[in-house]
PyMOL Python script that loads the backbone (N, CA, C, O; Angstrom):
from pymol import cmd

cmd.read_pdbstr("""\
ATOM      1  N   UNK A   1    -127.472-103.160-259.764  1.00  0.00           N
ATOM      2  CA  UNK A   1    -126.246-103.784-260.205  1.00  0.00           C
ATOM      3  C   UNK A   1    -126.332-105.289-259.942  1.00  0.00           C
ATOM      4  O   UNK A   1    -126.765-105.831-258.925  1.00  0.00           O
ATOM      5  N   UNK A   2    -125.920-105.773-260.870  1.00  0.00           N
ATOM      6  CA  UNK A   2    -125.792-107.238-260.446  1.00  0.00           C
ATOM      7  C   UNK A   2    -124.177-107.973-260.132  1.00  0.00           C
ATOM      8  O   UNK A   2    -123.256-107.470-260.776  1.00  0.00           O
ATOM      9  N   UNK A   3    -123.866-108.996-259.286  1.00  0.00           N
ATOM     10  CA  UNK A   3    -122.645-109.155-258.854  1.00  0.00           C
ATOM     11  C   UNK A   3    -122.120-110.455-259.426  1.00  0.00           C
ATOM     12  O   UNK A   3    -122.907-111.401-259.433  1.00  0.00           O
ATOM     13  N   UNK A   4    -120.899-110.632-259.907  1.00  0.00           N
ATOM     14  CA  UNK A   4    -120.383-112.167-260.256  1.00  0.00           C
ATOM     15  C   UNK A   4    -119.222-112.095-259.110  1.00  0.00           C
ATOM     16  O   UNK A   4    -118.313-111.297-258.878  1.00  0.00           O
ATOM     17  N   UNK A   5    -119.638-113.199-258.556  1.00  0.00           N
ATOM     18  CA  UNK A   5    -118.505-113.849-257.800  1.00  0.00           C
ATOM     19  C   UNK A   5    -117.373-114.790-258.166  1.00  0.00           C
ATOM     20  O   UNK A   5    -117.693-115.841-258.720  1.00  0.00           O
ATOM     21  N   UNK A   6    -116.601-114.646-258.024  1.00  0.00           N
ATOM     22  CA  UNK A   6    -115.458-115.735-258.276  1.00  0.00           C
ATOM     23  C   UNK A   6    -114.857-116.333-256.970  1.00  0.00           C
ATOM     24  O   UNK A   6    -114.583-115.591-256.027  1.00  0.00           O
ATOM     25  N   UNK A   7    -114.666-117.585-256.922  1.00  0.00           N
ATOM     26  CA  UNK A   7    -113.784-118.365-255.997  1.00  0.00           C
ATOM     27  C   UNK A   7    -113.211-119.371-256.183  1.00  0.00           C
ATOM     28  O   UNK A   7    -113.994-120.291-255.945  1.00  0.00           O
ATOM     29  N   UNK A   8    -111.949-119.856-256.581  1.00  0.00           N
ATOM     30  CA  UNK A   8    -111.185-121.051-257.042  1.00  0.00           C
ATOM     31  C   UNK A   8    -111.917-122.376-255.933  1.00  0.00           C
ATOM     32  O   UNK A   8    -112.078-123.489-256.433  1.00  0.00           O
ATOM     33  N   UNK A   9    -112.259-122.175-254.672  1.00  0.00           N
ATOM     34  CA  UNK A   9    -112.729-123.113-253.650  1.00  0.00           C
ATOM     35  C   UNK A   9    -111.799-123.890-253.514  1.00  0.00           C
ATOM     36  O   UNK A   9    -112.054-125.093-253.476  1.00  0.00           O
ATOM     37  N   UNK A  10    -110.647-123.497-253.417  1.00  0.00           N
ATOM     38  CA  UNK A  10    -109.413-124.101-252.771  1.00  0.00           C
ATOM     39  C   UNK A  10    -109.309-124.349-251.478  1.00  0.00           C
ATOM     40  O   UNK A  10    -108.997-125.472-251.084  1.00  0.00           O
ATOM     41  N   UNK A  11    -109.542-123.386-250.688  1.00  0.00           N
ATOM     42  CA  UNK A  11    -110.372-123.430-249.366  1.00  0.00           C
ATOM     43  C   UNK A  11    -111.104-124.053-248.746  1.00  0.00           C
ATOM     44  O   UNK A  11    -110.962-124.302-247.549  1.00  0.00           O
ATOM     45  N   UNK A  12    -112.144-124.464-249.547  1.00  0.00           N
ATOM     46  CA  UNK A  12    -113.473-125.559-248.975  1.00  0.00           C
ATOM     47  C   UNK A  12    -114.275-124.728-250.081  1.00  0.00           C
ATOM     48  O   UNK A  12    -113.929-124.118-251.093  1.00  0.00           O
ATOM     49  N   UNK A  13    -115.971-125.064-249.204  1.00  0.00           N
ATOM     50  CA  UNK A  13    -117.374-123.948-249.799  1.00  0.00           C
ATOM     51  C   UNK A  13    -116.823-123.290-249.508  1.00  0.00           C
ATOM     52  O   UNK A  13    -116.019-123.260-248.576  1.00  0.00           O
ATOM     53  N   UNK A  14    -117.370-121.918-250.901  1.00  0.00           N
ATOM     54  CA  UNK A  14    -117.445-120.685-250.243  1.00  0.00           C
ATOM     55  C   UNK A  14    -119.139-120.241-249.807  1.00  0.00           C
ATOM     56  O   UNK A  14    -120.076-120.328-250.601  1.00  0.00           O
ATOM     57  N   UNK A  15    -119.233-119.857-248.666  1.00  0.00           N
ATOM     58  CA  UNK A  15    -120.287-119.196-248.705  1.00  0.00           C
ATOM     59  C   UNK A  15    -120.708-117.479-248.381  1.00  0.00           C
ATOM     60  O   UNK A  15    -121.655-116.990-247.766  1.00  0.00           O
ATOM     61  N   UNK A  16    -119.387-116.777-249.191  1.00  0.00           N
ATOM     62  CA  UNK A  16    -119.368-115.258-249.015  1.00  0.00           C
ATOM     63  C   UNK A  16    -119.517-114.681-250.149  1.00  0.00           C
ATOM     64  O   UNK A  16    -118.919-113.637-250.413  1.00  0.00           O
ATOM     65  N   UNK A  17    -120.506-115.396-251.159  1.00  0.00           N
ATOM     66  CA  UNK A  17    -120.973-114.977-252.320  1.00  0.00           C
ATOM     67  C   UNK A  17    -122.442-114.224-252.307  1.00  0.00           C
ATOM     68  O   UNK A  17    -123.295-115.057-252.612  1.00  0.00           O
ATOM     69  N   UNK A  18    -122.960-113.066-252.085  1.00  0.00           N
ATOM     70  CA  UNK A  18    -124.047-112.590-252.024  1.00  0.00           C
ATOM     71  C   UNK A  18    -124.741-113.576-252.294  1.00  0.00           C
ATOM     72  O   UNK A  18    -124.257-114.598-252.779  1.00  0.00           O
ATOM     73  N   UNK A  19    -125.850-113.443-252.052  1.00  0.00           N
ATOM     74  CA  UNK A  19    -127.547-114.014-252.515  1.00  0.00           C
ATOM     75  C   UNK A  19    -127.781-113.673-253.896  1.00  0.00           C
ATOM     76  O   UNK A  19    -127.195-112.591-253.908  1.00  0.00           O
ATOM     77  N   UNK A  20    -128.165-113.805-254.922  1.00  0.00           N
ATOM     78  CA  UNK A  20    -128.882-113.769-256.465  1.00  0.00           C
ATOM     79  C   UNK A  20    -127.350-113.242-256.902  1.00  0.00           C
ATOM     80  O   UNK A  20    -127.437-112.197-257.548  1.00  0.00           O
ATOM     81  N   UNK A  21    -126.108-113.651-256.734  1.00  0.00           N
ATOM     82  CA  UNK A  21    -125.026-113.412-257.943  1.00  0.00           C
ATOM     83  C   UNK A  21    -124.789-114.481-258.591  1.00  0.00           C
ATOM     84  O   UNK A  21    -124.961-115.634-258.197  1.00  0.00           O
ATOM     85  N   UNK A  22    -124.319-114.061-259.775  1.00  0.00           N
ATOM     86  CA  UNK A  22    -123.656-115.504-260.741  1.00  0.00           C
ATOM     87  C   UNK A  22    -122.443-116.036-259.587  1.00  0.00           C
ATOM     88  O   UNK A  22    -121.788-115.329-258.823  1.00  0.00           O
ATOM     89  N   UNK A  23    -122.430-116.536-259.644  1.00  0.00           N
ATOM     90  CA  UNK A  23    -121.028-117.606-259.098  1.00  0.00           C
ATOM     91  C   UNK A  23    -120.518-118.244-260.216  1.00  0.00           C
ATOM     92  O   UNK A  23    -121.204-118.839-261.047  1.00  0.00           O
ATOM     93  N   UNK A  24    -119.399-118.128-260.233  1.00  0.00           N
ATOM     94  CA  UNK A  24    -118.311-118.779-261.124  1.00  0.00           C
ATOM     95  C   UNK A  24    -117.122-119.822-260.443  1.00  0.00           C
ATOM     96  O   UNK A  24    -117.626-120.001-259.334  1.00  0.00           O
ATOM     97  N   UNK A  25    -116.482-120.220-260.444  1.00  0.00           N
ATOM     98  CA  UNK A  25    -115.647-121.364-259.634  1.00  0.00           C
ATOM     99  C   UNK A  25    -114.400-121.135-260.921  1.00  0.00           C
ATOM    100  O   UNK A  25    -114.234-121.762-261.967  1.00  0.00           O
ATOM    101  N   UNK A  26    -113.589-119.884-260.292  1.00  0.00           N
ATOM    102  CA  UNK A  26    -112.554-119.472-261.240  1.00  0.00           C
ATOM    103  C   UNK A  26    -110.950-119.232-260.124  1.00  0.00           C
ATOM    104  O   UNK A  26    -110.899-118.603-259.067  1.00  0.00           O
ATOM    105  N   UNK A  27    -110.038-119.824-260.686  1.00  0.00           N
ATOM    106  CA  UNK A  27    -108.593-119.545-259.928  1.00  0.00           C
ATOM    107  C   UNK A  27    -108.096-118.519-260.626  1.00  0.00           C
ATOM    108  O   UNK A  27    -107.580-118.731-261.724  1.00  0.00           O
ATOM    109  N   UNK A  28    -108.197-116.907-259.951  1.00  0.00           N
ATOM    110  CA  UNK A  28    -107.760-115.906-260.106  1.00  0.00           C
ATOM    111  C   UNK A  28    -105.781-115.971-260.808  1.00  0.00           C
ATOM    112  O   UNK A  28    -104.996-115.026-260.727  1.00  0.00           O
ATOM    113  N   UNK A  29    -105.618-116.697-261.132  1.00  0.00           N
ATOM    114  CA  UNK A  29    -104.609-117.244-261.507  1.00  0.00           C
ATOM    115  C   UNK A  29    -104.852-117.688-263.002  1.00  0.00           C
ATOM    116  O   UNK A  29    -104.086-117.424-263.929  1.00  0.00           O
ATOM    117  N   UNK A  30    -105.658-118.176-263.070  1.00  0.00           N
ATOM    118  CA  UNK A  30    -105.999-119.389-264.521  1.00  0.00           C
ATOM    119  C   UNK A  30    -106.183-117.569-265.577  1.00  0.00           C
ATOM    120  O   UNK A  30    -107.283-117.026-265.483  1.00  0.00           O
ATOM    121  N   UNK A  31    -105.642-117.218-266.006  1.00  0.00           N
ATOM    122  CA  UNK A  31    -106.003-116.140-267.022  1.00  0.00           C
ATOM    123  C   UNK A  31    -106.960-116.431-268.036  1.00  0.00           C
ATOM    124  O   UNK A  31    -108.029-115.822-268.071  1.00  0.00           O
ATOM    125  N   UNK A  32    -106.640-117.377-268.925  1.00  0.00           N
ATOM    126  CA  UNK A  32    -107.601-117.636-269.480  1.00  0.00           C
ATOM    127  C   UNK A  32    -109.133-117.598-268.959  1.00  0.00           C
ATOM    128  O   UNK A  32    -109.988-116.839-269.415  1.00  0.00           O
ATOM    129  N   UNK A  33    -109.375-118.724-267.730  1.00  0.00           N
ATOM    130  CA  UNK A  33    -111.129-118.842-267.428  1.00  0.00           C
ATOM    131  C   UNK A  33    -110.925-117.392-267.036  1.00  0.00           C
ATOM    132  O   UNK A  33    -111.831-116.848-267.667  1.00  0.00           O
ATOM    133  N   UNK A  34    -110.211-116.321-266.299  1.00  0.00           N
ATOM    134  CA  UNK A  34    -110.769-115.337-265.835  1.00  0.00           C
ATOM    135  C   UNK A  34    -111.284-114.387-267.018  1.00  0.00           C
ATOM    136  O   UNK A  34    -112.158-113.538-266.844  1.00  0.00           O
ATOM    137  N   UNK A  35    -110.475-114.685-268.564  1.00  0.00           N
ATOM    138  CA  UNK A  35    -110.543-114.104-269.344  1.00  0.00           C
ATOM    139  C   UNK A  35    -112.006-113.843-270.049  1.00  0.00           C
ATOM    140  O   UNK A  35    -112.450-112.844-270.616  1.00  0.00           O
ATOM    141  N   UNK A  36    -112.652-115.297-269.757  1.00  0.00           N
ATOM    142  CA  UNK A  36    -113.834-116.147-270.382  1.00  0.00           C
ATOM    143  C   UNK A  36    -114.961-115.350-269.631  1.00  0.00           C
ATOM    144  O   UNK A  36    -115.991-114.836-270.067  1.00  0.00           O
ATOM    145  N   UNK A  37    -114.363-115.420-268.189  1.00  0.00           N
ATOM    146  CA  UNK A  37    -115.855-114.235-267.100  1.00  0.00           C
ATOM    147  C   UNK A  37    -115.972-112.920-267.982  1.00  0.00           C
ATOM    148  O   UNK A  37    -116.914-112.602-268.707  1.00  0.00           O
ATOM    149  N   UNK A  38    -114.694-112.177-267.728  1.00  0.00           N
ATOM    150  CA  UNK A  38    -115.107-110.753-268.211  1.00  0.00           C
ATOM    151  C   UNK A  38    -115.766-111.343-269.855  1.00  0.00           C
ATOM    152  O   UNK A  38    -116.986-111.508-269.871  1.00  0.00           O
ATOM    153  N   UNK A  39    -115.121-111.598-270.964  1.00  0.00           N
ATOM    154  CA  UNK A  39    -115.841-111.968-271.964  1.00  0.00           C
ATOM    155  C   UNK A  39    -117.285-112.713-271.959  1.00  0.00           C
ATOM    156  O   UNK A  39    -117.995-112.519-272.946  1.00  0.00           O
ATOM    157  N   UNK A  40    -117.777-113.560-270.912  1.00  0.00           N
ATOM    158  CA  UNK A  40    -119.324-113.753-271.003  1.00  0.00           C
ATOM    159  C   UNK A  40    -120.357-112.868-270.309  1.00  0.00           C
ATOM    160  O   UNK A  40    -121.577-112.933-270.461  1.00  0.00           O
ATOM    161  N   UNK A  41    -119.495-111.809-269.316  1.00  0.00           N
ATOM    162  CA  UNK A  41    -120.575-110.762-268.597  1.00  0.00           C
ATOM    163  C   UNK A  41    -119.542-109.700-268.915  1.00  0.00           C
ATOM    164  O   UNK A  41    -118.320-109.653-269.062  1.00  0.00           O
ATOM    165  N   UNK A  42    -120.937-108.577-268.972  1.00  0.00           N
ATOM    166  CA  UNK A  42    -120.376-107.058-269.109  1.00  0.00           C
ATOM    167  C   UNK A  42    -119.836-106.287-267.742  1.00  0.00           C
ATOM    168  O   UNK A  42    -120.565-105.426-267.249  1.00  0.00           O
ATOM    169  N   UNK A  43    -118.673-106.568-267.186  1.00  0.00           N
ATOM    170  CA  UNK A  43    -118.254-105.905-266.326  1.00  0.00           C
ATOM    171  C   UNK A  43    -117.460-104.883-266.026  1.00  0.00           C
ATOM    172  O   UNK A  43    -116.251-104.849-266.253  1.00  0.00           O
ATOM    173  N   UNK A  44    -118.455-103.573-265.237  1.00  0.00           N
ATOM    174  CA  UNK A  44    -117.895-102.317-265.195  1.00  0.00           C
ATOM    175  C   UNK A  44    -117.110-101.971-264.112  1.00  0.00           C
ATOM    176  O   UNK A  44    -116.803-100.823-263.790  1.00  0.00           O
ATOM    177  N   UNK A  45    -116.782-103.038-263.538  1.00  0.00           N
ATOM    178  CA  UNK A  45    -116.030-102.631-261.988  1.00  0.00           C
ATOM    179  C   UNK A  45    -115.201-104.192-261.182  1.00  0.00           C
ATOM    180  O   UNK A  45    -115.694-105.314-261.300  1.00  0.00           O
ATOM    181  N   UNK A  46    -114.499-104.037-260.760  1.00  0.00           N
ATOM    182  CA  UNK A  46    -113.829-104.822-259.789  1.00  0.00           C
ATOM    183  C   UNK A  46    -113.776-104.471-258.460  1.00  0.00           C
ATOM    184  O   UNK A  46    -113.544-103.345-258.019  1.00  0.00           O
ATOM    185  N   UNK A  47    -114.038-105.653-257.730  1.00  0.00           N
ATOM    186  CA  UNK A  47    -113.435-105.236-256.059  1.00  0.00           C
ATOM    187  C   UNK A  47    -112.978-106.816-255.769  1.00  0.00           C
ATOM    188  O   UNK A  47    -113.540-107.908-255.859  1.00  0.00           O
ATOM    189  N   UNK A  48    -111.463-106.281-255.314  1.00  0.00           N
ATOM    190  CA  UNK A  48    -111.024-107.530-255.255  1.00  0.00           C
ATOM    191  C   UNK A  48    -110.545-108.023-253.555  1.00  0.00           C
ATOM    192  O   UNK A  48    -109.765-107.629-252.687  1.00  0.00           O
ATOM    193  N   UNK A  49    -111.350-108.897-253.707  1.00  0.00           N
ATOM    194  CA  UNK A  49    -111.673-109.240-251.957  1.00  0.00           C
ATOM    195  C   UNK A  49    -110.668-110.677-251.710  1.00  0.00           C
ATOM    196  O   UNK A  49    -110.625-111.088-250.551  1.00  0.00           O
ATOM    197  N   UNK A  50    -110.040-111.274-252.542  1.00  0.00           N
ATOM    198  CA  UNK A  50    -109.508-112.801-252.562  1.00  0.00           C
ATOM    199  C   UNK A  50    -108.668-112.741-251.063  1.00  0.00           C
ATOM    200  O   UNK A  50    -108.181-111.696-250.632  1.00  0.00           O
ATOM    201  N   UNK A  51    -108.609-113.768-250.513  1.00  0.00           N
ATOM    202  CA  UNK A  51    -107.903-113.886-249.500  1.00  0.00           C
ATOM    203  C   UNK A  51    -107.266-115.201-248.778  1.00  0.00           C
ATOM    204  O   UNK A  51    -108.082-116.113-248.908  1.00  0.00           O
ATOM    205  N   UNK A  52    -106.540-115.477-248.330  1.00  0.00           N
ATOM    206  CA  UNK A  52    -105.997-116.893-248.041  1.00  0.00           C
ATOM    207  C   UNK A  52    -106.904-117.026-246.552  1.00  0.00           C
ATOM    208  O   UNK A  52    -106.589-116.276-245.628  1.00  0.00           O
ATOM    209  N   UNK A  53    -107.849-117.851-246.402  1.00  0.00           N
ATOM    210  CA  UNK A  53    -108.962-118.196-245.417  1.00  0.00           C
ATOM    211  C   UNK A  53    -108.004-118.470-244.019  1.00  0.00           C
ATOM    212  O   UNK A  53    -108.375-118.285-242.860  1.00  0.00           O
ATOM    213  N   UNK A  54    -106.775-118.923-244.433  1.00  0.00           N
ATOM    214  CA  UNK A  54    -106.490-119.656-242.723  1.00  0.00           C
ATOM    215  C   UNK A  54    -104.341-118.652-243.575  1.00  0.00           C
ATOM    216  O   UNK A  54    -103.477-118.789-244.441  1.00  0.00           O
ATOM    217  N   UNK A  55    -104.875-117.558-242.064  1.00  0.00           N
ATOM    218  CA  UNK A  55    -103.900-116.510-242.411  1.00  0.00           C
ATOM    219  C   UNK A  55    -102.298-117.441-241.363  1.00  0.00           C
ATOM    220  O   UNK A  55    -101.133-117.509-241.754  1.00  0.00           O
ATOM    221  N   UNK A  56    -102.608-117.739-240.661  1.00  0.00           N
ATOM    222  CA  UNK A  56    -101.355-118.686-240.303  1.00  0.00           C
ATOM    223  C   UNK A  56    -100.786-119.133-241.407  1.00  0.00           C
ATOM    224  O   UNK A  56     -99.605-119.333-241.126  1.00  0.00           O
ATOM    225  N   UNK A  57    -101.021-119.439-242.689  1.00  0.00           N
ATOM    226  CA  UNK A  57    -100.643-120.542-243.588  1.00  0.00           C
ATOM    227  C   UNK A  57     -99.735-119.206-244.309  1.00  0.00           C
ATOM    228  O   UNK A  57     -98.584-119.412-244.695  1.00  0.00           O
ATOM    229  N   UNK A  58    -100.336-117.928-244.434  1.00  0.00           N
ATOM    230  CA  UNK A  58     -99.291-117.095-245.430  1.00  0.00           C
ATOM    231  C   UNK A  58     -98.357-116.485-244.463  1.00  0.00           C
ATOM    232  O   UNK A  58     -97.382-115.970-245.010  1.00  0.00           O
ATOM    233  N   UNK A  59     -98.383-116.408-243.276  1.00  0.00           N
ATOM    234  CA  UNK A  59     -97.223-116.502-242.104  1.00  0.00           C
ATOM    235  C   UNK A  59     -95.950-117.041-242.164  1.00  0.00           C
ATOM    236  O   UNK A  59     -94.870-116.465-242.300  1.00  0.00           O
ATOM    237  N   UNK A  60     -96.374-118.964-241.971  1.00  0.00           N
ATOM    238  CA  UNK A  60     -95.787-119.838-242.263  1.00  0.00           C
ATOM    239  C   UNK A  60     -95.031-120.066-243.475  1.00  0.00           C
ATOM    240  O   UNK A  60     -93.947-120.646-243.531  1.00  0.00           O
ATOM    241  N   UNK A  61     -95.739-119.524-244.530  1.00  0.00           N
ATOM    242  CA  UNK A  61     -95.243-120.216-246.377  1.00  0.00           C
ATOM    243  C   UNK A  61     -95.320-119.109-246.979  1.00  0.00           C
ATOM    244  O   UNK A  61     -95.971-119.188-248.022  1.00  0.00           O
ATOM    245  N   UNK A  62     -94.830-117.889-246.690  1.00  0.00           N
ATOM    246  CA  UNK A  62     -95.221-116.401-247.263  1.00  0.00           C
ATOM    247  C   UNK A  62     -94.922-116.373-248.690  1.00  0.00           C
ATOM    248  O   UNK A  62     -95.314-115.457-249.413  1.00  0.00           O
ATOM    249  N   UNK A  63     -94.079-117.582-249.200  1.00  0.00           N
ATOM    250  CA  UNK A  63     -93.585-117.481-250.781  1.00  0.00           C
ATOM    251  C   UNK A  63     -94.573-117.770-251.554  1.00  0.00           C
ATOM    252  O   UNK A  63     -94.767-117.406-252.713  1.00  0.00           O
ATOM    253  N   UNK A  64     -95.441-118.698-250.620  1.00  0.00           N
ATOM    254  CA  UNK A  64     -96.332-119.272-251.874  1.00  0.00           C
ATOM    255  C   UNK A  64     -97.423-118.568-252.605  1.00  0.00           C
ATOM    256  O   UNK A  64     -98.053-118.997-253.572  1.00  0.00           O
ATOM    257  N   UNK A  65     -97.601-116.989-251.770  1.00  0.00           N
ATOM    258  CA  UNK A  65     -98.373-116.164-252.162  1.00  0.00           C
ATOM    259  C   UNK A  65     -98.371-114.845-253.401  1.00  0.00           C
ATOM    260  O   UNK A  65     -99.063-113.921-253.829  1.00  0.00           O
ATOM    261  N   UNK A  66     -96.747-115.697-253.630  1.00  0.00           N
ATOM    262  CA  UNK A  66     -96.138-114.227-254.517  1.00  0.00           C
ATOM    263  C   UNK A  66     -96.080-115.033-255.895  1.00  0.00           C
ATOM    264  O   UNK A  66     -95.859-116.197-256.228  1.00  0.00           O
ATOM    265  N   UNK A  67     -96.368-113.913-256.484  1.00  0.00           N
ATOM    266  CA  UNK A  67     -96.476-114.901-258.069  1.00  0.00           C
ATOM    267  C   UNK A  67     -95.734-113.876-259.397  1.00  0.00           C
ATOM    268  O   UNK A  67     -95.813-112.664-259.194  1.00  0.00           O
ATOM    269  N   UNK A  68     -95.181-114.232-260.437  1.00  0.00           N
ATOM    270  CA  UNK A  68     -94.691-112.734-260.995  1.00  0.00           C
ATOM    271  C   UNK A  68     -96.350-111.794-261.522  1.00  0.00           C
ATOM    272  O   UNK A  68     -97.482-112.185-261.238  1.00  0.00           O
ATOM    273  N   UNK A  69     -96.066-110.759-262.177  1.00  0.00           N
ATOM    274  CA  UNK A  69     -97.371-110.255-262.350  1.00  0.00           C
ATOM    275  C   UNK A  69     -97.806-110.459-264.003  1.00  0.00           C
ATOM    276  O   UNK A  69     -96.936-110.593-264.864  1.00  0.00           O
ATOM    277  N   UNK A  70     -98.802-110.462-264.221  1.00  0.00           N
ATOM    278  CA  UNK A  70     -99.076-110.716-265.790  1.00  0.00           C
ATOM    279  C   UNK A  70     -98.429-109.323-266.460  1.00  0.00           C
ATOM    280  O   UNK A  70     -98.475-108.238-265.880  1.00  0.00           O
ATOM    281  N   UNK A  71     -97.825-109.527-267.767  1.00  0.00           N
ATOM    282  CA  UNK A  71     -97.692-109.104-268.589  1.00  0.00           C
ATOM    283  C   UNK A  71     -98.407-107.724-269.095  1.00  0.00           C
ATOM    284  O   UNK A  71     -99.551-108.178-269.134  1.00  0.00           O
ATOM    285  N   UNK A  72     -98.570-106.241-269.550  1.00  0.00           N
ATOM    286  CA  UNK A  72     -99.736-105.794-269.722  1.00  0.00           C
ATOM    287  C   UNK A  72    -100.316-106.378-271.027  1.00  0.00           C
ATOM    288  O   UNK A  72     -99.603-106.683-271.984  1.00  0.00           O
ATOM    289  N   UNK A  73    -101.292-106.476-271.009  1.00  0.00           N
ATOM    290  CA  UNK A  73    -102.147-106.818-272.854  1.00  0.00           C
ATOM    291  C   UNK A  73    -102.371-105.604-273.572  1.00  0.00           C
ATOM    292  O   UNK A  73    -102.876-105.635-274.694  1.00  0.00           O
TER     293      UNK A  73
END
""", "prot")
cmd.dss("prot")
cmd.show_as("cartoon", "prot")
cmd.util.cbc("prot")
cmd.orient("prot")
């Protein structure tokens, strides 16, 4: 299997992207570029690992993590 990573790098580097995956630099948010990943690679699976790096901050600002949900297509 081969793996594509995504990370907006809002955070800083990421460096929790396996060894030999595509890396992409995508904000799980932006629909469109996420749209563009699945449309340029054939992907049969998701695991969705995203996480706010410094967990004090969704403590502190818990709103900023809630977003409405997309639409179905």
């Amino acid at each position: 299997m081969s793996v594509i990573a995504l990370d907006s790098l809002f955070g800083g580097p990421s460096r929790g992207h396996p060894p030999g995956s595509v890396f992409c630099q995508v904000d799980l948010a932006d629909r469109p570029a996420l749209e563009a990943v699945f449309t340029k690679h054939k992907i049969d699976a998701v695991m969705h690992f995203a996480a706010e790096a410094l967990v004090a901050k969704s403590v502190s600002e818990p709103s900023i993590f809630y977003a409405p949900t997309w639409p179905a297509a």
